[in-house]
N, C-alpha and C positions, 0 to 999 in steps of 0.2 A: 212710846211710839209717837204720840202728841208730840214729843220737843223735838223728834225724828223730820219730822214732815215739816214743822215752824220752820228749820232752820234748812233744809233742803228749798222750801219757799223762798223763804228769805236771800240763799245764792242764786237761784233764779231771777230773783227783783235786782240784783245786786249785778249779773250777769248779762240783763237785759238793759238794764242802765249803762254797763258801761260799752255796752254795742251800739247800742243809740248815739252814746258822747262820741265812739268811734267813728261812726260812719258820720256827724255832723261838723268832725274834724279835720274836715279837707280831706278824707282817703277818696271821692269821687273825682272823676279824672276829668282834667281841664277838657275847655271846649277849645280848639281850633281857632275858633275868631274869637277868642282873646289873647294865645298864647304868640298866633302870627304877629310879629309887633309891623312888619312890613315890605314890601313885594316892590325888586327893582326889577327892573331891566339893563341887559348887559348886549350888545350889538355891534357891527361894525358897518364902515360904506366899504363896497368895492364900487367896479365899473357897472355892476348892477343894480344898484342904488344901496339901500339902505335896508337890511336885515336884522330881526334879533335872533341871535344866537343861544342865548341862556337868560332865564327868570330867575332873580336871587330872592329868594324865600327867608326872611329874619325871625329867628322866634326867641322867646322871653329867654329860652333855656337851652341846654345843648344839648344836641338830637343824639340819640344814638344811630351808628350811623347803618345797621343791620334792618334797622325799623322802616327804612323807604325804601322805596321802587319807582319804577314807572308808573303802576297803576293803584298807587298813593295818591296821585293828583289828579286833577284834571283841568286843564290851563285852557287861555284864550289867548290870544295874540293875533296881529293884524291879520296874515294870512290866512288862520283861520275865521274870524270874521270877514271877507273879504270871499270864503268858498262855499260860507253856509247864503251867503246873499245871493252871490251871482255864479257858482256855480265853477269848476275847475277849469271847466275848456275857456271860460271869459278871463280869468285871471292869471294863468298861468303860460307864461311862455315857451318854456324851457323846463321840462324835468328830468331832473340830471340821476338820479336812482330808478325813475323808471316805475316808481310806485306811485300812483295818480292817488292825491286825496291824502297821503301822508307831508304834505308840507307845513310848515311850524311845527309839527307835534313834536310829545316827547321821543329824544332817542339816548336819553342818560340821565339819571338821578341818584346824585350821593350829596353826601356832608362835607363841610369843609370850615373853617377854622377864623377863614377872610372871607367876605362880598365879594366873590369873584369865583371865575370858575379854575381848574388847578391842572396846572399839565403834569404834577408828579404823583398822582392818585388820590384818592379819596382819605379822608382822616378818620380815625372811628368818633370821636365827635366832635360837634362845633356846633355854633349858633346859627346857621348858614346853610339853608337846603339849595344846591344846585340841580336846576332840572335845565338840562340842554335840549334845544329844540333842533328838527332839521332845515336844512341853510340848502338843502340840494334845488334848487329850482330858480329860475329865474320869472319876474313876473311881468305879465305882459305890455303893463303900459306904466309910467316913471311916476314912483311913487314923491314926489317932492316934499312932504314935508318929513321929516327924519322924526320927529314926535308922533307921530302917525304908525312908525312901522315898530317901535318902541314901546306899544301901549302891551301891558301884561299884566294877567287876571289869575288869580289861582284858589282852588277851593280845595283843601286838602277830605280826600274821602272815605279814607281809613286810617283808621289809628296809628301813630308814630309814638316812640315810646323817648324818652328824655335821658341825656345818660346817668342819669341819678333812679332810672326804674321807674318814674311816674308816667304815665298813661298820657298822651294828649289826644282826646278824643276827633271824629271828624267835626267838620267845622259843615254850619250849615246857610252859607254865604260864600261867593267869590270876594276874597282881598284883592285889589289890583291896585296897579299905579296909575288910572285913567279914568274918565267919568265919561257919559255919555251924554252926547245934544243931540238936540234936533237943529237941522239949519232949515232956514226954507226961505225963497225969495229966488 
């Protein structure tokens, strides 16, 4: 009964060791802000000045493309900086959907395979998150610098999964392609 129990012990010690080596072994799932390697912007002019249309999101690995949504992310972009300041009725001229307070925001998010957004559908994976944003509105006074209207932030805030099955957890940081000043004078 004694070498009963030794050696049940023993696969125990033997069992918990190699749960420990397991779980020390990379099986916890990446963080977000490190997997994003990094965050463009994608825009056009028309006669209304200058819009971004889509935020391209780069990561280390290829997303699976079931793993995102809309409210995967949560982005920043000029317009939306521009209505948490001064508010909708001062920025905005023209809203062409008719939804007050939905400008910039997400209206589409898939995977794709290029930096860029895809007019033949979504891919099931890529390295390459597109989150398209809304273009319906016109704003009310001429935004002149094109770098301005081009600035895009993203904090991914729930898990997307990689198409190899690895976990990339949320990320606890906006990535963007833009920094903030102060100006004064």
């Amino acid at each position: 009964m004694k070498r009963l129990i030794a050696i049940f012990l023993a696969l125990c010690m033997v069992s918990a060791v190699g749960i420990t080596a397991f779980s020390e072994g990379g099986t916890d799932p990446v963080n977000a802000d490190d997997a994003i390697e990094s965050v463009k912007a994608y825009g056009f002019i028309d006669l209304e000045g200058a819009k971004l249309s889509a935020i391209i999101v780069e990561y280390s690995e290829e997303i699976d493309s079931t793993s995102v949504a809309s409210d995967t992310y949560s982005i920043t972009d000029y317009v939306i900086l521009q209505e948490q300041s001064s508010g909708f009725e001062s920025i905005i001229e023209m809203d062409y959907d008719g939804i007050p307070g939905n400008e910039g925001q997400i209206t589409r998010v898939y995977v794709n395979d290029e930096p860029a957004p895809s007019t033949d559908g979504e891919k099931e994976s890529g390295r390459y998150v597109i989150i398209e944003v809304n273009t319906a509105y016109m704003l009310s006074g001429a935004n002149l610098v094109y770098t301005n209207s081009m600035i895009a932030g993203v904090t991914q805030v729930k898990p997307v999964q990689t198409a190899e099955g690895m976990v990339i957890a949320s990320g606890t940081k906006e990535i963007g392609n833009y920094t903030e000043t102060e100006q004064t004078g």
